[in-house]
N, C-alpha and C positions, 0 to 999 in steps of 0.2 A: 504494500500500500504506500502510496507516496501522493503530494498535493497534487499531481493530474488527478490522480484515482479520484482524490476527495473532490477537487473541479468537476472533474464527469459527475460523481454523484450528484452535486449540488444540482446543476442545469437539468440531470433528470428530476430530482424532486421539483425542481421550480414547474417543470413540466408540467409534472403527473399534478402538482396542485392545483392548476390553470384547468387540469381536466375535472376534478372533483366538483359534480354538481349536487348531489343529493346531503346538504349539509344541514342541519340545524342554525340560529343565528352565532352561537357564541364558538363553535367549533369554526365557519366560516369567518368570522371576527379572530379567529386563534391563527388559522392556517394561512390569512391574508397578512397579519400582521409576520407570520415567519417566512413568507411566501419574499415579504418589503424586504426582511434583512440576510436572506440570500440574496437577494439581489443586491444591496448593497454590497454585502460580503467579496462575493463576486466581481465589483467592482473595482474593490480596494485590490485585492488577491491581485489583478490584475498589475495595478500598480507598486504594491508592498506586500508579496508575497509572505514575506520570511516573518513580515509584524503582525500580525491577527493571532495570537494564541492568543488574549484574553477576549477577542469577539468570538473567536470558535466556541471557546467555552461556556460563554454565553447561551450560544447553537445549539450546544449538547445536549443543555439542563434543559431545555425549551423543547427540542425534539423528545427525550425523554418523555418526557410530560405529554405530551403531543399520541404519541406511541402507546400507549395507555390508554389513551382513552379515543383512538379510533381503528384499534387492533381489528378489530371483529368486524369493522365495516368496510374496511380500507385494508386490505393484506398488501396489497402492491404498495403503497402509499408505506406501509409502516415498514415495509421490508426495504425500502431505502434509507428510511429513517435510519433504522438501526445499521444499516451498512455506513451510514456517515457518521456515528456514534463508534460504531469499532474503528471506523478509518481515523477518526479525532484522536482515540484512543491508542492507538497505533505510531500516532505522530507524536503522545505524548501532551494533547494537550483535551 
């Protein structure tokens, strides 16, 4: 695992949550606001690769969280989660 791996992950999640229509309001409130800071993420990554461990970790604790509570509706959706959660975890942050 290394930061492409987590880059790919991230643009596929950012995907898969642009696809997710069947939400409730506060899960949709939840995934759009994680939906904003991959996308910044991604941004920054861009320009300051090596500086983001305390915004990844930020990513984690929120995915996490995320991952709980849309296991059972969302397998596709949580199964990257967790892939970007061990790849965080992989790099140490």
């Amino acid at each position: 695992m290394d930061q492409q791996q987590l880059h790919d992950d991230l643009l596929r999640l950012q995907a898969e949550l642009r696809e997710v229509s069947t939400l409730d309001e506060r899960d949709r409130e939840a995934l759009e606001r994680l939906a904003s800071e991959i996308e910044a993420l991604l941004e920054k990554q861009r320009h300051h690769p090596r500086e983001l461990a305390p915004e990844y970790a930020g990513l984690r604790d929120q995915l996490r969280e995320n991952v709980a509570a849309l296991e059972a509706s969302y397998p596709q959706l949580t199964l990257l989660m967790r892939n970007i959660i061990d790849s965080l975890a992989y790099l140490g942050i």
